[in-house]
VOGU-3710 file (C-alpha; in Angstrom, 3 decimals, decimal comma):
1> xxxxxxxxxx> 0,000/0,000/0,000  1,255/3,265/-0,798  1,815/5,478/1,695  2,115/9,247/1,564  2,808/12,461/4,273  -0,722/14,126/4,963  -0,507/17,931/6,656  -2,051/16,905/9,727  -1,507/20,368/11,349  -0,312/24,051/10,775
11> xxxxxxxxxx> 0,033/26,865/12,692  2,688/29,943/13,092  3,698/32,718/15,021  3,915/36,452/14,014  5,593/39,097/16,246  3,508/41,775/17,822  5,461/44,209/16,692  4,687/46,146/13,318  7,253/48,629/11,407  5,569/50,126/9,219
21> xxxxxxxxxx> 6,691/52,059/5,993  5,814/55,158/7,694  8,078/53,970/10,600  10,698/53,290/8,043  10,472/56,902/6,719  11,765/58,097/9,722  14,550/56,147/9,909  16,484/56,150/6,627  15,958/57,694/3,044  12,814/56,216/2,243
31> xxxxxxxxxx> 9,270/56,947/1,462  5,890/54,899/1,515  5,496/55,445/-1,928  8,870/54,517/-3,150  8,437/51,118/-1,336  4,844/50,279/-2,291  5,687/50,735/-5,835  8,764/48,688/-5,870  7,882/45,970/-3,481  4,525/45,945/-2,704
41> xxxxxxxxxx> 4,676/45,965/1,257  3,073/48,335/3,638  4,494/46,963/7,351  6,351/43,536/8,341  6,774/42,264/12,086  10,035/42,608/13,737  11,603/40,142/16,385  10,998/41,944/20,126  13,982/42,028/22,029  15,113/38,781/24,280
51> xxxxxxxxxx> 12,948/36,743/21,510  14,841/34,563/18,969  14,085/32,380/16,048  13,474/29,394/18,837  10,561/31,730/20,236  8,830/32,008/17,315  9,467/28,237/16,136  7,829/26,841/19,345  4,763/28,512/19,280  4,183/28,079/15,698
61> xxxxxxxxxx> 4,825/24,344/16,091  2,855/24,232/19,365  -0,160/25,559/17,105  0,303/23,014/14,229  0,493/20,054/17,263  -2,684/20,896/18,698  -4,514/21,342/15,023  -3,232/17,787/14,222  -4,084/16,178/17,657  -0,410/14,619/18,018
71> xxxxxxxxxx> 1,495/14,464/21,137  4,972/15,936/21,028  6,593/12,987/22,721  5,173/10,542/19,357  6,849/12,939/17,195  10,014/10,963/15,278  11,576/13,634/13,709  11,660/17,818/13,694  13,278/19,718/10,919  13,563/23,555/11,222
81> xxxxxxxxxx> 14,166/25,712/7,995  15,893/28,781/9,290  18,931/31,081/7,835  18,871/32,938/11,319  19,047/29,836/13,645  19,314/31,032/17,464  23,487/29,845/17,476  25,696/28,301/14,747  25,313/25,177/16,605  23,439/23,270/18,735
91> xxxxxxxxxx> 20,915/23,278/16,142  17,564/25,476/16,768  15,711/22,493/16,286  17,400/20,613/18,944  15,894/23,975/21,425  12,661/23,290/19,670  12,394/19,777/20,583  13,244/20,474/23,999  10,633/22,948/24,472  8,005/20,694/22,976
101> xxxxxxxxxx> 9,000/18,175/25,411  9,161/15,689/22,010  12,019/13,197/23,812  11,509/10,989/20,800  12,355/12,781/18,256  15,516/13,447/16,119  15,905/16,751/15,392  18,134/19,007/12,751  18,163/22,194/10,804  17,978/22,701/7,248
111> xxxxxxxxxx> 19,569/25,665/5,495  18,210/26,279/1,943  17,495/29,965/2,535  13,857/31,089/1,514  13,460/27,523/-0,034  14,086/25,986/2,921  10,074/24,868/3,958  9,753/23,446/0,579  13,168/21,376/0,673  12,863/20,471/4,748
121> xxxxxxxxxx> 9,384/19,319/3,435  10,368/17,435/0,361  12,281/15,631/2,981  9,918/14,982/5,668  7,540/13,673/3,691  9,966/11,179/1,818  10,985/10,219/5,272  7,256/9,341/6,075  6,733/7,523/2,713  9,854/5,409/3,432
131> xxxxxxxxxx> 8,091/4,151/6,406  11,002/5,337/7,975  8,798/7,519/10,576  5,293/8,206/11,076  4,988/12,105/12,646  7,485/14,708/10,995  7,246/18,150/12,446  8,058/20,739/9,928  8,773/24,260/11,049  10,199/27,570/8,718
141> xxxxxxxxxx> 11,523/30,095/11,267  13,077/33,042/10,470  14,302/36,410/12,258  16,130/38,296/9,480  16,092/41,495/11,380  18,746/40,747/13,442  20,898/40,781/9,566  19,278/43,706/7,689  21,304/46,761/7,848  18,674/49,452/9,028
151> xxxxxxxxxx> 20,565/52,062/7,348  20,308/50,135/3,535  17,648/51,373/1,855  17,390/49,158/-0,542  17,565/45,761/2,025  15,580/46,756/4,778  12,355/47,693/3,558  12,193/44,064/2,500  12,344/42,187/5,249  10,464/40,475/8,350
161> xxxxxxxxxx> 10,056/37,827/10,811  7,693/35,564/11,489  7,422/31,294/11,544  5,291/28,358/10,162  5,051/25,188/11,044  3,181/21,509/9,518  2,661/18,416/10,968  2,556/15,615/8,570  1,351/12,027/9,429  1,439/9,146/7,382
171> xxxxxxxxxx> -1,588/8,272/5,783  -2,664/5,968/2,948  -4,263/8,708/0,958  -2,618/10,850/-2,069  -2,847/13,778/0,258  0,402/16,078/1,195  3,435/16,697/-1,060  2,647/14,924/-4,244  5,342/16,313/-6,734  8,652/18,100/-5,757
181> xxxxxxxxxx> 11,107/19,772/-8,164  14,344/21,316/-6,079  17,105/23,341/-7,494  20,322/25,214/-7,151  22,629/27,280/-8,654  25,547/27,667/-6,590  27,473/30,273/-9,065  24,785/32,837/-8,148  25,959/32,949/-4,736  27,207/36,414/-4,556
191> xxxxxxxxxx> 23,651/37,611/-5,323  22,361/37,520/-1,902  24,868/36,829/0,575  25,735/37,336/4,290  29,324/38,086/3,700  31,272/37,420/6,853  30,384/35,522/10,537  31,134/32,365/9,108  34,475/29,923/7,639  35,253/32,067/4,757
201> xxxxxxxxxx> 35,479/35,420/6,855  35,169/34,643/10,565  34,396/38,114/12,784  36,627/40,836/13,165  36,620/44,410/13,906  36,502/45,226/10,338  33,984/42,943/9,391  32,030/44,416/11,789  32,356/47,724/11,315  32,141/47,435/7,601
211> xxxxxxxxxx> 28,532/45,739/7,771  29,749/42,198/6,224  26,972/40,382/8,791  23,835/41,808/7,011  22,330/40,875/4,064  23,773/41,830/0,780  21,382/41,826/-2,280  21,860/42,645/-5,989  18,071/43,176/-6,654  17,432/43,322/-10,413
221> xxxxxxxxxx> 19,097/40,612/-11,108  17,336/38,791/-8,255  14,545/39,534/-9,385  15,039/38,067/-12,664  16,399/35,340/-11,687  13,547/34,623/-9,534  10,987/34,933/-12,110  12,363/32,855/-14,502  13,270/29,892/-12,061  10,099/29,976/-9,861
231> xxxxxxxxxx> 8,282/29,661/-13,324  9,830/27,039/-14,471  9,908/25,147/-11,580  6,219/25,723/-11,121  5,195/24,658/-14,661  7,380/21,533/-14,564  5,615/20,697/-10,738  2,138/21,073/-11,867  3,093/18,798/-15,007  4,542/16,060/-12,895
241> xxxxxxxxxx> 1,396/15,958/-10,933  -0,368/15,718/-13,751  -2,365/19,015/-13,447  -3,319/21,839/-15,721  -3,587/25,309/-13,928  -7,135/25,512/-14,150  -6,614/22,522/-11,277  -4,677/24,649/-9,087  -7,417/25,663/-6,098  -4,414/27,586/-4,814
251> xxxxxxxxxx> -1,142/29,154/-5,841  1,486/30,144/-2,906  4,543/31,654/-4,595  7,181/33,073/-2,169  6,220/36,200/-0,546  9,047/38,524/-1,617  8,010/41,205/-3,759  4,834/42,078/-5,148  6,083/42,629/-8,475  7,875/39,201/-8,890
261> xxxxxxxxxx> 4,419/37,693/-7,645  2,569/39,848/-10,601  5,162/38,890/-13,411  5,053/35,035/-12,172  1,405/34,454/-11,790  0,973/36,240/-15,344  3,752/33,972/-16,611  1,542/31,138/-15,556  -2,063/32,216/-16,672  -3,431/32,232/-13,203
271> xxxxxxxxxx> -5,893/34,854/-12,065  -5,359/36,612/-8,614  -8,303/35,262/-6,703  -6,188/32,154/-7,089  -3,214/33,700/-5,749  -2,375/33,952/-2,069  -0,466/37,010/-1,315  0,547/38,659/2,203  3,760/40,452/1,290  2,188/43,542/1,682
281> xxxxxxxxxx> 1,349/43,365/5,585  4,419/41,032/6,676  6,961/41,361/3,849  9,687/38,828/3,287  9,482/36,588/5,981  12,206/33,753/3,880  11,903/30,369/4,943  8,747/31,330/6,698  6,390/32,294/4,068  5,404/29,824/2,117
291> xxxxxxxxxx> 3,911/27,634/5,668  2,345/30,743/7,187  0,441/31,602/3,812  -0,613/28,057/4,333  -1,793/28,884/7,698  -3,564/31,854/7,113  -5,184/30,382/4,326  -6,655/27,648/6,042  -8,084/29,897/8,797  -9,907/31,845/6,027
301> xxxxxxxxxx> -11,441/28,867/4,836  -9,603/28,466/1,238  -8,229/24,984/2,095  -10,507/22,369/1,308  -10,170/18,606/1,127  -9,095/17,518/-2,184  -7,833/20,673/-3,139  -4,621/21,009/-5,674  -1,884/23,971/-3,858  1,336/24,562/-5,865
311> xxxxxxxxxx> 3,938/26,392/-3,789  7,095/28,041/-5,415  9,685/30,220/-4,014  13,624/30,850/-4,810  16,423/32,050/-2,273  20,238/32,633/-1,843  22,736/30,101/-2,936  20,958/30,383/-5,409  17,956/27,889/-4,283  14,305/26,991/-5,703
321> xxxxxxxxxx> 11,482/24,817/-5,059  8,138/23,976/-5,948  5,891/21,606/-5,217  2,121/20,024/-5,440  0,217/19,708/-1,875  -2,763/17,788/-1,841  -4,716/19,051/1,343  -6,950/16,746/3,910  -6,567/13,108/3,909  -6,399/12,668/8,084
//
C-alpha cells in the first residue's frame, strides 16, 4: 500500500510588533510610496527584544500540534528551515524539541534559505513515505532582522520575521506533497549573501564595522532570476502531478516582492483570486512564508479537502522549489 505524508496540522507565530513604511520613513531615506511601488509591502513584524528564532518556532509548532491532535513525545523527527538559527550550533531544532517536550524525536536544521520549507518538506515527507517515521514536524523560522542593515535602503524595507510550522502524518491517501522539483545554482551565490560571521570570513573588527553580517542583495538581477526559475519550476511541478492550472485551487509563490508575484502568476495564466499574497502586511518573511500563507489560508477557509496547492519560491545560494500539496486526507 502506498503510503504518503498528509498535513495533519499548521500553525505559526507572528511578532507583535509592526514597522511600518511610515516607521521606516523616519529612519532612513525612504518613502511609503517609493516602497509600495517597488515591493509591494506596507508593514512587516520585527523580532521583540530577548525573543529569537526558537521563540517564534515553538509557538508556531505548538499551534500546528494541537490542530493535528499529536502528542509531542510521538513525534520521530523535527526539521527547522531557518537562515537565522538562534546559534551556529546546537541546532535550533534541537531547542525546539526540547521545548516541545518531544524526547523521541531526532531533530536538525535545514539551510536552503527562503526555499528551505519546501526542501525540509520534500524531505519529511519522503521520510514518512519510506516508512522510515510516522509524525514529521516541519517548522520555517526566520528572524532576518537581526541581519538587515537598518541604514540600507534598498535591504531593509524588505524584510520580516515571522514562523510556520506543519505536521505531517502518514496516511494511505494521495494527500500532502505529491510532486517536488528542487534546485540550485551555486554560481549565483554572490547575489544575496551574508558576507562574513562564518568559515570564509570569521568576525573581526573590520567585518564588523564594515557591515559584512547583514544581508547583501543585488536586486534586479534577483529579481530576474527569480521569475524565470520559480516559473519554471512551477510549470514543470504542476506537469509532474499531472495538473493543468485551471486545477490549481491555490497558488502560494514566495512572498518577496509584489512585483515578482505579478510577473510570475501572469507567466503562468493564473488569475489573482487564485493567488495567495501577504507580502504587503508582513513582507519577506524567507523560509517562513510559504507555511504561514498556508496557515492563514486555512483559517480563512480556502483549504478544502481535495484541493490542488502549488507552492514556489527561490532564495540565496541560489535555491528553488516547488511543489504540489494535496490538502486533507487525516
Amino acid at each position: 500500500m502506498a503510503r504518503y505524508a498528509a498535513i495533519a496540522g499548521w500553525g505559526s507565530c507572528l511578532p507583535q510588533r509592526v514597522l511600518t513604511n511610515q516607521d521606516l520613513e523616519r529612519m532612513v531615506d525612504t518613502s511609503d510610496e517609493w516602497i509600495r511601488q517597488r515591493t509591494g509591502i506596507r508593514e512587516r513584524r520585527l523580532l521583540e527584544e530577548g525573543e529569537a528564532t526558537s521563540t517564534l518556532a515553538v509557538r508556531a509548532a505548538r499551534q500546528a500540534l494541537e490542530r493535528a491532535d499529536v502528542a509531542a513525545f510521538t513525534l520521530d523527527m523535527i526539521i527547522v528551515a531557518t537562515s537565522t538559527p538562534d546559534y551556529a550550533f546546537p541546532a535550533t531544532a534541537c531547542l525546539v524539541q526540547d521545548a516541545l517536550g518531544a524526547i523521541n524525536a531526532a531533530a536538525f536544521d535545514l539551510q536552503a534559505a527562503c526555499s528551505g520549507f519546501l526542501y525540509a518538506l520534500s524531505v519529511g515527507a519522503n521520510l514518512i513515505r519510506s516508512g522510515a517515521y510516522e509524525h514529521v514536524l516541519v517548522v520555517a523560522a526566520e528572524t532576518l532582522s537581526r541581519i538587515t542593515n537598518w541604514q540600507d535602503r534598498n535591504t531593509c524595507v524588505l524584510f520580516g520575521d515571522g514562523a510556520g510550522a506543519v505536521v505531517l502524518k502518514a496516511t494511505s491517501r494521495p494527500r500532502g506533497l505529491l510532486a517536488c522539483t528542487l534546485g540550485a545554482y551555486g554560481a549565483g551565490r554572490d547575489l544575496i549573501i551574508q558576507p562574513a560571521g562564518g568559515s570564509a570570513r570569521p568576525a573581526t573588527v573590520e567585518t564588523v564595522n564594515t557591515g559584512q553580517h547583514y544581508i547583501h542583495m543585488q536586486g534586479n538581477e534577483v529579481f530576474r532570476f527569480a521569475v524565470r526559475m520559480m516559473g519554471q519550476a512551477a510549470q514543470q511541478v504542476i506537469a509532474q502531478a499531472g495538473l493543468t492550472t485551471e486545477e490549481v485551487s491555490l497558488f502560494i509563490p514566495h512572498q518577496a516582492n509584489l512585483r515578482i508575484i505579478e510577473a510570475l502568476t501572469e507567466r503562468l495564466h493564473l488569475p489573482r483570486e487564485r493567488v495567495w499574497i501577504n507580502v504587503d502586511r508582513f513582507g519577506n518573511m524567507s523560509a517562513a512564508t510559504i507555511p504561514v500563507a498556508i496557515a492563514e489560508a486555512a483559517a480563512a477557509g480556502r483549504l478544502h479537502e481535495g484541493d490542488r496547492i502549488v507552492a514556489v519560491a527561490f532564495g540565496a545560494g541560489l535555491t528553488w522549489g516547488a511543489g504540489v500539496i494535496g490538502w486533507g486526507g487525516v
